[in-house]
Phi, psi and omega in degrees: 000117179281169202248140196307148171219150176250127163270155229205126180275123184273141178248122150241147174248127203218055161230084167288308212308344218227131187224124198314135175311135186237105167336128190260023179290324183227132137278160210229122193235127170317144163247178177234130204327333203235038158238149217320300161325286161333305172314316181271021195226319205287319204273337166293317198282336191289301177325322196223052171257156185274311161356066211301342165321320133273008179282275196314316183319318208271002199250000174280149193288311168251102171277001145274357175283312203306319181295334178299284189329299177315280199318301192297344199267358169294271169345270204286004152264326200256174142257176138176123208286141153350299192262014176288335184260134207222166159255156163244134188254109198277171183317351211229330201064027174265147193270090168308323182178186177199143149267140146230099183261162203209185174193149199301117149297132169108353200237009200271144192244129158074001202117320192240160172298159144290141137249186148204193191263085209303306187201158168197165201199163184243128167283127206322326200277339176287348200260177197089347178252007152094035175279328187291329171309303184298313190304320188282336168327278135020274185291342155264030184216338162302282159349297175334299193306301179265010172092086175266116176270352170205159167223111162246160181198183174195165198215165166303142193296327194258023208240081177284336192270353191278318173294333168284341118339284217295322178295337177293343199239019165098017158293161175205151168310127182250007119202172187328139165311157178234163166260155169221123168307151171311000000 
């Protein structure tokens, strides 16, 4: 059985020295990889994505084990410290979206890391309000911090507002879309 593929646009960002601006319209409180909160947020936003990749995960008979699963596949692929993964809060104090960033074991140049965006998501009712720029800020000044010489990333070819993020937020395309597996 061959295994399902996405075609997927690569984003990279190649500016350590300058270390990106984060909009102060939302503030930002760490999650802890497996909480309960986080899960359900994870498994609504995968549910109503542009995305077909997370459409089929949340399209699974317990779309929530499946998200436990994605999130925990973070640990054993990625690094990342706990509070490096965040939610963002808008002025009301409702939990809008989260970034979650990580970086490649094994990739590091010169001292510094690789990074990437493991996932990040807008709640279907937030979106349309330029929140996925902060939220992306946020997860590349997270990088920043502990030190990148790059943050690559990607997104669905047909997920435009995502492509649009990345370039408002100084990402720029590395090259043609590819397939990639779930």
């Amino acid at each position: 059985m061959s295994q399902q593929t996405y075609l997927k646009v690569p984003f990279v960002w190649e500016e350590p020295e300058r270390l990106i601006e984060v909009s102060s319209r939302l503030t930002f409180e760490p999650v802890k990889a497996m909480d309960d909160q986080l899960t359900s947020i994870v498994t609504r936003i995968m549910a109503e994505s542009v995305d077909a990749s997370d459409r089929q995960r949340a399209s699974n008979p317990d779309p929530r084990k499946t998200t436990e699963i994605f999130l925990n596949s973070a640990r054993e692929d990625f690094a990342y410290q706990d509070d490096w993964w965040q939610f963002g809060i808008n002025e009301k104090g409702e939990i809008v979206g989260f970034v979650l960033p990580v970086i490649f074991p094994g990739c590091a140049k010169e001292g510094l890391e690789e990074g990437t965006i493991y996932y990040m998501g807008v709640l279907p009712e937030y979106r349309g309000l330029g929140l996925a720029n902060d939220l992306l800020s946020k997860g590349t000044q997270t990088l920043q911090q502990i030190g990148v010489w790059r943050v690559f990333c990607d997104t669905a070819v047909d997920n435009v507002r995502m492509i649009s993020a990345f370039k408002r937020v100084g990402y720029r395309q590395y090259s043609e879309p590819y397939e990639r597996p779930v």
